[in-house]
Each structure stands twice: as C-alpha cells, then as structure tokens.
CHARMM-style PDB file with segment names, atoms N, HN, CA, C and O in Angstrom:
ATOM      1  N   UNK     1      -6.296 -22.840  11.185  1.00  0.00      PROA
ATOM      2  CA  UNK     1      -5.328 -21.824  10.848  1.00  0.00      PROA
ATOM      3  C   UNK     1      -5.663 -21.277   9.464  1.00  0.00      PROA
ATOM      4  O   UNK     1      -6.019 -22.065   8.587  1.00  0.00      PROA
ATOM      5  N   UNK     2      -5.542 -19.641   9.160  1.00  0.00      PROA
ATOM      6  HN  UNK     2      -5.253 -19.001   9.872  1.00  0.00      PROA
ATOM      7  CA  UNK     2      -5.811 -19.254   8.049  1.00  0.00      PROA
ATOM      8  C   UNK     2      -4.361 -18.662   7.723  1.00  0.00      PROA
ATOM      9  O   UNK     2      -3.511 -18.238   8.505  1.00  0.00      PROA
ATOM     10  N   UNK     3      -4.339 -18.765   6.299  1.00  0.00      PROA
ATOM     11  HN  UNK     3      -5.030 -19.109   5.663  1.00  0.00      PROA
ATOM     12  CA  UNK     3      -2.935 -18.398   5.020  1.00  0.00      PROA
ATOM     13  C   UNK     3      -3.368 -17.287   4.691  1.00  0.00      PROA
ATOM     14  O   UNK     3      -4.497 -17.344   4.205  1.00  0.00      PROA
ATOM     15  N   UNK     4      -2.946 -16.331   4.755  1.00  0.00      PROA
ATOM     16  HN  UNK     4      -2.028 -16.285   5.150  1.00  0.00      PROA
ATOM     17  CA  UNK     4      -3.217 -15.297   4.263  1.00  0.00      PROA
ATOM     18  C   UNK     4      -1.224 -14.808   3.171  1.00  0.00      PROA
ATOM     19  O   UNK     4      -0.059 -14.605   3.513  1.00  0.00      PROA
ATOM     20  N   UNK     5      -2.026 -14.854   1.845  1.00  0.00      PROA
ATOM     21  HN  UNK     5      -2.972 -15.018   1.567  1.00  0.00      PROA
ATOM     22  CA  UNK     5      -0.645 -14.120   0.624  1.00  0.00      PROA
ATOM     23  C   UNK     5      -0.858 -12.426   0.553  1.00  0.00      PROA
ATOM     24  O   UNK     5      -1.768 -11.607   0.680  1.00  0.00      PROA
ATOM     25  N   UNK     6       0.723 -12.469   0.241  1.00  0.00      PROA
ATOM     26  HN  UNK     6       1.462 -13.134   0.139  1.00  0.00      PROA
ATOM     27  CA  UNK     6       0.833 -11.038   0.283  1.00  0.00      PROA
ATOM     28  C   UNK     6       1.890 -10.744  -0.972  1.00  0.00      PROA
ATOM     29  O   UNK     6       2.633  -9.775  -0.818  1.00  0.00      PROA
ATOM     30  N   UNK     7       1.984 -11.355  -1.953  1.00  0.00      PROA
ATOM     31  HN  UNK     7       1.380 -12.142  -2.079  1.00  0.00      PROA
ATOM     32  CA  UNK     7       2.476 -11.213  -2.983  1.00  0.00      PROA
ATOM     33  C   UNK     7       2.166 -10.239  -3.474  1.00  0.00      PROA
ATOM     34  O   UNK     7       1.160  -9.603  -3.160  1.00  0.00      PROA
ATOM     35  N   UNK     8       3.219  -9.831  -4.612  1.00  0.00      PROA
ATOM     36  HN  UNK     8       4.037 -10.348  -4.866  1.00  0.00      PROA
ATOM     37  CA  UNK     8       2.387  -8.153  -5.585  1.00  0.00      PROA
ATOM     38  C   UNK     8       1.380  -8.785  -6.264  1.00  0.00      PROA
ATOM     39  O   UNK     8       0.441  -8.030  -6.514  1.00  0.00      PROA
ATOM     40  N   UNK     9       1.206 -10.324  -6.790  1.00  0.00      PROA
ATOM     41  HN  UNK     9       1.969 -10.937  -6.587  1.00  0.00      PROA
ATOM     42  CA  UNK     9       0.257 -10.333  -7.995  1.00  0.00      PROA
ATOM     43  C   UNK     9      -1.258 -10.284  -6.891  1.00  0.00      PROA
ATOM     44  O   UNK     9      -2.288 -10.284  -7.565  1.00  0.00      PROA
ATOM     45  N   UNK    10      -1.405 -10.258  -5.950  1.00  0.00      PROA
ATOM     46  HN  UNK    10      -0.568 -10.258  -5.403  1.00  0.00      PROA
ATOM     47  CA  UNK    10      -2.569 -10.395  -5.009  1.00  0.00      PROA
ATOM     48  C   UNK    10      -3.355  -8.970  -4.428  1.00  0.00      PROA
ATOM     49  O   UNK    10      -4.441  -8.825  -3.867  1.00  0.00      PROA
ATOM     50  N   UNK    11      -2.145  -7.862  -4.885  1.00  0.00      PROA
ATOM     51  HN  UNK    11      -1.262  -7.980  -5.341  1.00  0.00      PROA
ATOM     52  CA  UNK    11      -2.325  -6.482  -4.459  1.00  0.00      PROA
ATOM     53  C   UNK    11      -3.687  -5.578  -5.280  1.00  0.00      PROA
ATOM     54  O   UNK    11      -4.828  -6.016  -5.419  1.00  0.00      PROA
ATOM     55  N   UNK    12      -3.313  -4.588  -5.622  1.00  0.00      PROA
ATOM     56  HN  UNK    12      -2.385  -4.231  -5.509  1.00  0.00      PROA
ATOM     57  CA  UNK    12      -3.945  -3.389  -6.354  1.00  0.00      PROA
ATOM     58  C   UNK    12      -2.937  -2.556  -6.559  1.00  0.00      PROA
ATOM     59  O   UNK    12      -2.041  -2.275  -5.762  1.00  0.00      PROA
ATOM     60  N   UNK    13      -3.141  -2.045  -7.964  1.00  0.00      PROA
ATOM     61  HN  UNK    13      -3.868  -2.273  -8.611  1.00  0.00      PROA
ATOM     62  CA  UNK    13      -2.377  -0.815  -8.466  1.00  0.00      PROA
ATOM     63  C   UNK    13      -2.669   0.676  -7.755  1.00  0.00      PROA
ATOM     64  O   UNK    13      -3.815   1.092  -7.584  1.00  0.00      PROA
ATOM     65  N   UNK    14      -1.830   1.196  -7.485  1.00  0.00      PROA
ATOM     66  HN  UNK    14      -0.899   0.859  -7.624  1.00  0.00      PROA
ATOM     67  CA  UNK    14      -1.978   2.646  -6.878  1.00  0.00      PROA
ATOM     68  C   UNK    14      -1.337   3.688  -7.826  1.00  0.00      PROA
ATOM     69  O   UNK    14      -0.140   3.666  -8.114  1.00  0.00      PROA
ATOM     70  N   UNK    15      -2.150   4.529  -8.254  1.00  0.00      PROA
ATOM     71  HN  UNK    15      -3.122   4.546  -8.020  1.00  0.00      PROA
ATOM     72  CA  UNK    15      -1.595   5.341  -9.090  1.00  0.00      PROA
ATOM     73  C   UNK    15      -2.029   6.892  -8.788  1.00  0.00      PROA
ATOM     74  O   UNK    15      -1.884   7.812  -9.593  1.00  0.00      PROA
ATOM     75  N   UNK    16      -2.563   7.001  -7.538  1.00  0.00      PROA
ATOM     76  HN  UNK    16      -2.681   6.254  -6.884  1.00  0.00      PROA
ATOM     77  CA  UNK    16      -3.091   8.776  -6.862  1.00  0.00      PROA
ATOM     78  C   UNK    16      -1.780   9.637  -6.556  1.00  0.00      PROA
ATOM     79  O   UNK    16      -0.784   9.219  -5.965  1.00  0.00      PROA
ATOM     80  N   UNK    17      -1.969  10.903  -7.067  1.00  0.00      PROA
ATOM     81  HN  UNK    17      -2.778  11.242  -7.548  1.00  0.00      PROA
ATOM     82  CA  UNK    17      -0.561  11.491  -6.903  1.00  0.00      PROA
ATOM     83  C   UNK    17       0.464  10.964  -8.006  1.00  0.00      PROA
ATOM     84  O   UNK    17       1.620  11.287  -7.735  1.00  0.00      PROA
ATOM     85  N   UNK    18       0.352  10.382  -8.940  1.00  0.00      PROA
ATOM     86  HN  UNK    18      -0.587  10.120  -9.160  1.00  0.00      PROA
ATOM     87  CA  UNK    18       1.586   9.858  -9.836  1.00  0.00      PROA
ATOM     88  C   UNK    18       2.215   9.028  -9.228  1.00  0.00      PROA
ATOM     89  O   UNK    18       3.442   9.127  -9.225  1.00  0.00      PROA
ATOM     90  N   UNK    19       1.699   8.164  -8.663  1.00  0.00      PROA
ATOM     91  HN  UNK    19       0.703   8.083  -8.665  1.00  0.00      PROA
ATOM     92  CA  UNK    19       2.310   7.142  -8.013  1.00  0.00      PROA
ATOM     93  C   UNK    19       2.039   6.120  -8.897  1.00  0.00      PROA
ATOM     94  O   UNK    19       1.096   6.186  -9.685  1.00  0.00      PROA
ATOM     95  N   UNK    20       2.962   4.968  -8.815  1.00  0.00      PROA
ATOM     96  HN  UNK    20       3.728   4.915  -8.175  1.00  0.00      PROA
ATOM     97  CA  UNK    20       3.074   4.007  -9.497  1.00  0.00      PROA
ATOM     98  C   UNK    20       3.464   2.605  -9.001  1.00  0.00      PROA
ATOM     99  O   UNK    20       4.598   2.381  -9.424  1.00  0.00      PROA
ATOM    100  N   UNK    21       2.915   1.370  -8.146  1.00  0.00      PROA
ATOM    101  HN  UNK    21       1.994   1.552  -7.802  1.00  0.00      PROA
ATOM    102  CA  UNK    21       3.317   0.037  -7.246  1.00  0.00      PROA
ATOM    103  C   UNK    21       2.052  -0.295  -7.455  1.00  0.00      PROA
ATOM    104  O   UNK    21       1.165   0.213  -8.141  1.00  0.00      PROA
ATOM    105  N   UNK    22       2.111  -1.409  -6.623  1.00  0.00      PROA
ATOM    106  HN  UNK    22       2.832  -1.821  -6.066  1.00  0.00      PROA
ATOM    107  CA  UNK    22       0.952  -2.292  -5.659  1.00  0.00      PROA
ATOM    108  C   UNK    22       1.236  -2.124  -4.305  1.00  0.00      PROA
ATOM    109  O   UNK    22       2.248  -1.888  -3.644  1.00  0.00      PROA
ATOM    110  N   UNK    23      -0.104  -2.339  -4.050  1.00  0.00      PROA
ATOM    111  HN  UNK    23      -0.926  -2.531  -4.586  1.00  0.00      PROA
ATOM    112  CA  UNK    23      -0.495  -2.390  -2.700  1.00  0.00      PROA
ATOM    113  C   UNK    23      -1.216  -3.694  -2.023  1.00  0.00      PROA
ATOM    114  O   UNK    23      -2.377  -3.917  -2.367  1.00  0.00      PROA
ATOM    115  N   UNK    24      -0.595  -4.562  -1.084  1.00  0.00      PROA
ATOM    116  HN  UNK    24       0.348  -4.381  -0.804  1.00  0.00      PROA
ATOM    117  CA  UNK    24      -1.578  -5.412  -0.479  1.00  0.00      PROA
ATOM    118  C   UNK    24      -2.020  -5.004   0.564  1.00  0.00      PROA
ATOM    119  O   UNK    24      -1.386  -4.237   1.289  1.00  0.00      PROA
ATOM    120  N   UNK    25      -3.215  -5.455   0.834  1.00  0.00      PROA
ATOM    121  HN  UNK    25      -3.730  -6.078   0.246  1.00  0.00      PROA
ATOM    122  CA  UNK    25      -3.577  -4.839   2.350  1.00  0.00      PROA
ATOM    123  C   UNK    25      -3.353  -5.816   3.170  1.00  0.00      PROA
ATOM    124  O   UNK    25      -3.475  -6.986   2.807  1.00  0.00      PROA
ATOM    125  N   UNK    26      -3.026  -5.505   4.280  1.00  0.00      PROA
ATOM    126  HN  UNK    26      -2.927  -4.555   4.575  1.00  0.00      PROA
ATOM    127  CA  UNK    26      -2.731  -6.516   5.511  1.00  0.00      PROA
ATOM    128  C   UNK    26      -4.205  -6.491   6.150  1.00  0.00      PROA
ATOM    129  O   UNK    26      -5.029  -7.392   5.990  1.00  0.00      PROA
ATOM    130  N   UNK    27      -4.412  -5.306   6.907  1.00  0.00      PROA
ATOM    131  HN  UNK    27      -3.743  -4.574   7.036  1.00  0.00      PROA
ATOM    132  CA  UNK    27      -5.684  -5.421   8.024  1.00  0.00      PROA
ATOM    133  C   UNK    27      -6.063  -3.701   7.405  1.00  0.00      PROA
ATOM    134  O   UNK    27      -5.396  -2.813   6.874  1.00  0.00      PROA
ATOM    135  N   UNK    28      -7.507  -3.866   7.827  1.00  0.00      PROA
ATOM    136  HN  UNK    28      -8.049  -4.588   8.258  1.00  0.00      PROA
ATOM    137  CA  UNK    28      -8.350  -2.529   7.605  1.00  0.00      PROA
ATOM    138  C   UNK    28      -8.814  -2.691   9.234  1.00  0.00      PROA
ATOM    139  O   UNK    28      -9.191  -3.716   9.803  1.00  0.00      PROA
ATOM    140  N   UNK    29      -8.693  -1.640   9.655  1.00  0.00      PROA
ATOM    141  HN  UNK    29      -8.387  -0.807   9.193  1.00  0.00      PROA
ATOM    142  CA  UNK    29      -9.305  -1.468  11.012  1.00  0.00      PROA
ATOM    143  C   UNK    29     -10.827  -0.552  11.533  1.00  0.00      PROA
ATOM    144  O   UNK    29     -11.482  -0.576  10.490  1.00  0.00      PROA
ATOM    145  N   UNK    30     -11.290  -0.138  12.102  1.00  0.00      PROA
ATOM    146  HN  UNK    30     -10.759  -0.118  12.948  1.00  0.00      PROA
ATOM    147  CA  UNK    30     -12.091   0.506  12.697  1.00  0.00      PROA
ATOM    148  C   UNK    30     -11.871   1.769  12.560  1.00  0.00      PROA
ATOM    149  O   UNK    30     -12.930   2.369  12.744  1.00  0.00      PROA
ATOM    150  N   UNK    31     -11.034   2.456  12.333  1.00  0.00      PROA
ATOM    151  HN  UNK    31     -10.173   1.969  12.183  1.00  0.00      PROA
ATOM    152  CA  UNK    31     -10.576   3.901  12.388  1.00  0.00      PROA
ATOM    153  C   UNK    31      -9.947   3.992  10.798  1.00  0.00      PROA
ATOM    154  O   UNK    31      -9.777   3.126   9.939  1.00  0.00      PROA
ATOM    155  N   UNK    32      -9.731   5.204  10.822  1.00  0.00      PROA
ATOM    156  HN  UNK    32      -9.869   5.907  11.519  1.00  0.00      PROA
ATOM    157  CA  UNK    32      -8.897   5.581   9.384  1.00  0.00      PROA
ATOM    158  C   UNK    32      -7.910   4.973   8.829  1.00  0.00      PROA
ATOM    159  O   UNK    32      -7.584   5.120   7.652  1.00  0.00      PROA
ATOM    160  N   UNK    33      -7.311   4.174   9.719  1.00  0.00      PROA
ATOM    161  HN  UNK    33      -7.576   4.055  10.675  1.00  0.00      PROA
ATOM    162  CA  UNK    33      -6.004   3.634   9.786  1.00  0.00      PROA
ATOM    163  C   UNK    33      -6.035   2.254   8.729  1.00  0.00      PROA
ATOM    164  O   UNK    33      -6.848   1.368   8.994  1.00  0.00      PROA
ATOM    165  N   UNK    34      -5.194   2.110   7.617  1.00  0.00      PROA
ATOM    166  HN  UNK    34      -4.533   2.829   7.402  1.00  0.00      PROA
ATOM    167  CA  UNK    34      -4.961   0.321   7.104  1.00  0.00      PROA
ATOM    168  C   UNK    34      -3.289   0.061   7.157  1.00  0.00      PROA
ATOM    169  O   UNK    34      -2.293   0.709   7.482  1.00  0.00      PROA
ATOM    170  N   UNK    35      -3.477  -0.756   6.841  1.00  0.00      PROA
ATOM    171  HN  UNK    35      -4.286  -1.282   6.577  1.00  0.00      PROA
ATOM    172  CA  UNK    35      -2.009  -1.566   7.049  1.00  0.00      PROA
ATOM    173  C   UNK    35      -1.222  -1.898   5.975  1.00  0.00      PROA
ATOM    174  O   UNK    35      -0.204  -1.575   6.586  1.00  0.00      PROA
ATOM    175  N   UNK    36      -0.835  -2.224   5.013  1.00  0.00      PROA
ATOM    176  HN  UNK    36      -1.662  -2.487   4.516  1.00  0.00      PROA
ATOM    177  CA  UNK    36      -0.588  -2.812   4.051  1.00  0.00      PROA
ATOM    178  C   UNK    36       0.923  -3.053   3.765  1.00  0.00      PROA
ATOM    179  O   UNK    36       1.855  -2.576   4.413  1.00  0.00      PROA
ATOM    180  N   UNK    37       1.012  -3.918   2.624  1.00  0.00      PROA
ATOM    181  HN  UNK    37       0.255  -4.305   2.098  1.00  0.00      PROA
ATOM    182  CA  UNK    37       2.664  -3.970   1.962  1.00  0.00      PROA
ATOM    183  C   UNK    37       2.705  -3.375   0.600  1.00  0.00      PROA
ATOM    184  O   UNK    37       1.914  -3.546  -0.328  1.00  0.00      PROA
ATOM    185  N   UNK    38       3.953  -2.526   0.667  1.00  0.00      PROA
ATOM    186  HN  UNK    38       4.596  -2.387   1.421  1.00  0.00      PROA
ATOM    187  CA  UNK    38       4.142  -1.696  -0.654  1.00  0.00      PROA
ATOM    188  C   UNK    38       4.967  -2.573  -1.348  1.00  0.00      PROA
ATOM    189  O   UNK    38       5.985  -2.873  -0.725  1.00  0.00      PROA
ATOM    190  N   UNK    39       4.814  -3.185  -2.685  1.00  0.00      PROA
ATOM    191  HN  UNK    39       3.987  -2.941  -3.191  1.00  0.00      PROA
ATOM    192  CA  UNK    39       6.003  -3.437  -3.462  1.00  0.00      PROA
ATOM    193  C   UNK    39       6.487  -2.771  -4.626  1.00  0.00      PROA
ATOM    194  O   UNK    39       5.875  -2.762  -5.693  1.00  0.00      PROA
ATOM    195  N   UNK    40       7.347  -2.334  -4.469  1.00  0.00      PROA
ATOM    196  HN  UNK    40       7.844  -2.341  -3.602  1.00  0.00      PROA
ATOM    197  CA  UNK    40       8.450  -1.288  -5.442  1.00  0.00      PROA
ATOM    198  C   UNK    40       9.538  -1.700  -5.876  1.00  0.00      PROA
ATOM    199  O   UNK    40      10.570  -2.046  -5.302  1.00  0.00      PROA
ATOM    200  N   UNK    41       9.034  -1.602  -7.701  1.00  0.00      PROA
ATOM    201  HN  UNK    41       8.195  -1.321  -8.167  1.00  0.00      PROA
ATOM    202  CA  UNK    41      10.210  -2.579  -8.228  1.00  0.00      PROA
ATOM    203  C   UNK    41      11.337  -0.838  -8.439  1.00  0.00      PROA
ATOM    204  O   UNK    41      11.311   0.283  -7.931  1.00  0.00      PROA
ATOM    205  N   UNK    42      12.026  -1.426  -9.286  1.00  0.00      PROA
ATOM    206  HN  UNK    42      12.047  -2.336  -9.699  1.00  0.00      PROA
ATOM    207  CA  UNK    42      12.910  -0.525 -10.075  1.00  0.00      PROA
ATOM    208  C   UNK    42      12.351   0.674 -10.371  1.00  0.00      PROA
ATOM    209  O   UNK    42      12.607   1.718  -9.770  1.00  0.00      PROA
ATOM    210  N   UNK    43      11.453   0.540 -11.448  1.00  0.00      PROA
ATOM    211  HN  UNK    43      11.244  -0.307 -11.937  1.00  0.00      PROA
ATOM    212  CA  UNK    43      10.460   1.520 -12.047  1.00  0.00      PROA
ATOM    213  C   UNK    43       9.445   2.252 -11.628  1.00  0.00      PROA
ATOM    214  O   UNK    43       8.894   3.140 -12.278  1.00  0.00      PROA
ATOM    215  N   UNK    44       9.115   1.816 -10.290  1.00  0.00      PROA
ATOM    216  HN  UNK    44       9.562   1.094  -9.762  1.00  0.00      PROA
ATOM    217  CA  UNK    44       7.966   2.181  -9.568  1.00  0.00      PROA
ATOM    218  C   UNK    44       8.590   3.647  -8.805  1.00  0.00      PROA
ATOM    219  O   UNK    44       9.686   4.159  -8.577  1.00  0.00      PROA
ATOM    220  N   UNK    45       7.187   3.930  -8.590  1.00  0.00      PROA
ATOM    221  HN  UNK    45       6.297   3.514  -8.776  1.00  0.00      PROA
ATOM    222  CA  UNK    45       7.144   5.438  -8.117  1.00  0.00      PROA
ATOM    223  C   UNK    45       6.340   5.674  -6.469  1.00  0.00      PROA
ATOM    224  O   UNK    45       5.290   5.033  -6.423  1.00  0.00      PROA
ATOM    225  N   UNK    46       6.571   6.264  -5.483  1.00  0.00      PROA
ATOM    226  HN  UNK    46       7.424   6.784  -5.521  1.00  0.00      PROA
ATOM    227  CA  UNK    46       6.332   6.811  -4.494  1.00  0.00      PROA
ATOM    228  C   UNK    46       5.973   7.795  -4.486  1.00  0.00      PROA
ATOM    229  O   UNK    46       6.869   8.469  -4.993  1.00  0.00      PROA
ATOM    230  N   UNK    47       4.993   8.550  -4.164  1.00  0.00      PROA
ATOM    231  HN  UNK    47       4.265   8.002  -3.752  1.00  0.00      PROA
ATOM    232  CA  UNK    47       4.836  10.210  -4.820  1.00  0.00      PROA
ATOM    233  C   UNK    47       5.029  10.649  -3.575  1.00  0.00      PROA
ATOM    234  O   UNK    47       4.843   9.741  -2.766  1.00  0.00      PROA
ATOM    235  N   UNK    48       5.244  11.391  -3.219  1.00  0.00      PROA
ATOM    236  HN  UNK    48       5.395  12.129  -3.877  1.00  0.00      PROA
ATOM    237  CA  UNK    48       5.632  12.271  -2.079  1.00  0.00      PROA
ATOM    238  C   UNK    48       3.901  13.299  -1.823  1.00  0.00      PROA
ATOM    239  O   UNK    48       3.658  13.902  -2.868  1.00  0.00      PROA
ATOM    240  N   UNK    49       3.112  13.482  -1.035  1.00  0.00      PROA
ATOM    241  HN  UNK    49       3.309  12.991  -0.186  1.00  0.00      PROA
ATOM    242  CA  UNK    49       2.215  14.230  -0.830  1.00  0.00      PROA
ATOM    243  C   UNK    49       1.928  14.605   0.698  1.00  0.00      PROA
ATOM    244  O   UNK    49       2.351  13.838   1.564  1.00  0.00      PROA
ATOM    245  N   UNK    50       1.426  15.431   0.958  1.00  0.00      PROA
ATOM    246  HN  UNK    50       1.082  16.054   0.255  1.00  0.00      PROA
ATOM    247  CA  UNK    50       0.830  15.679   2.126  1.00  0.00      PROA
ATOM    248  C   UNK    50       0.152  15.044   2.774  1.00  0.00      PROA
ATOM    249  O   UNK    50      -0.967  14.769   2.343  1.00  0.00      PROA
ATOM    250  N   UNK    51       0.485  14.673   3.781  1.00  0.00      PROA
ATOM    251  HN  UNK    51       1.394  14.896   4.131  1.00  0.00      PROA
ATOM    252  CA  UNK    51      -0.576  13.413   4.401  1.00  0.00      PROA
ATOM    253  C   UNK    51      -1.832  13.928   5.103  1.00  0.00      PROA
ATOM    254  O   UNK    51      -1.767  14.904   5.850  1.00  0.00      PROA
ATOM    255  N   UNK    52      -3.079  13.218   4.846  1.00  0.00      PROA
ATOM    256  HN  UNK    52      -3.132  12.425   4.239  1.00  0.00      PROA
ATOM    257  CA  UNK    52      -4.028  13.844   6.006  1.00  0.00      PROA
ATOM    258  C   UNK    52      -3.967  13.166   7.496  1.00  0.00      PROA
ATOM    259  O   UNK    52      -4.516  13.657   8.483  1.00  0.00      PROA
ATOM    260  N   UNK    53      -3.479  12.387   7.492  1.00  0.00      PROA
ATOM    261  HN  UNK    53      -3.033  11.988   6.691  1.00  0.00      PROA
ATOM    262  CA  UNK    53      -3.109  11.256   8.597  1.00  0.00      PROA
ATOM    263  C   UNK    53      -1.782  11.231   8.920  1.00  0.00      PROA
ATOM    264  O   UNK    53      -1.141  12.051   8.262  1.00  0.00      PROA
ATOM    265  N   UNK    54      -1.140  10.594   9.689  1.00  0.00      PROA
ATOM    266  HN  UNK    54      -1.661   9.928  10.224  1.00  0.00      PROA
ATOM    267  CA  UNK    54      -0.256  10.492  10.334  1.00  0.00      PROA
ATOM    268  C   UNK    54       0.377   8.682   9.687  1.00  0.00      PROA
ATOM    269  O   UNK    54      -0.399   7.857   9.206  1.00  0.00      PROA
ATOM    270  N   UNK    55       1.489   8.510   9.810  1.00  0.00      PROA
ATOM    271  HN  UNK    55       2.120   9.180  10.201  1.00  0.00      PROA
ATOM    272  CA  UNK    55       1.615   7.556   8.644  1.00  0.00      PROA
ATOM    273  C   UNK    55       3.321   7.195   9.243  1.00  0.00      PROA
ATOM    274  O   UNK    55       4.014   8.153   9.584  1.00  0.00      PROA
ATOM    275  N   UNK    56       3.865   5.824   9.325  1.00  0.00      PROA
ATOM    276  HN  UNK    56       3.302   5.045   9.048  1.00  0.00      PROA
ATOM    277  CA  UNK    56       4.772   5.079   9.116  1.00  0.00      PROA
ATOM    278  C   UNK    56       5.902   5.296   7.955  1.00  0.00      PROA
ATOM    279  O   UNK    56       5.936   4.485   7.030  1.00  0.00      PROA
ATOM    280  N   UNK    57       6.772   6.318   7.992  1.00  0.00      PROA
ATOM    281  HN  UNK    57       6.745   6.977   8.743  1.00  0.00      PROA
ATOM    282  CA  UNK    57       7.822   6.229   6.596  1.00  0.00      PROA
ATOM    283  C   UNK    57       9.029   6.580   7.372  1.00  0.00      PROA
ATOM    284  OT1 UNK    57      10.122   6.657   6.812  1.00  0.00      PROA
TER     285      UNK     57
END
C-alpha cells in the first residue's frame, strides 16, 4: 500500500493571474487534464480567468 500527503506544506505556490494558494497535485493524466487540491486560507486569492479547458468550479 502507498501514502500518498496532501497537505499545503507538500504543494506549490500558484501565483498566474494574481492568484495567490497552493496547489497539490493528486494525479496528472494522459490528456490535458490534472487533478489537484486547492488550499485557501483567509488571505489567499482565486483569480478568476478564462479557461482554455473545461474545469470543475
């Protein structure tokens, strides 16, 4: 059996668009598509942009 963490300290900073969190990735797939967990404290930012993809919100 494998453990896989998904804590923020395990993530990457995202800051494209004025965005401001971490990001962990869950799974990267074969296609354009990844998976991940957003963590957003208080202070953190979501930027709102145009997607080129089609997307989960």
């Amino acid at each position: 059996m494998q453990l896989f963490r998904f804590e923020k300290e395990t993530g990457q900073k995202v800051t494209h668009f004025n965005s401001n969190f971490m990001m962990t990735k869950i799974a990267k797939l074969d296609s354009p598509a990844q998976i991940g967990c957003m963590h957003l404290g208080k202070e953190d930012l979501l930027a709102i942009t145009k997607l080129l993809y089609r997307s989960f919100f």
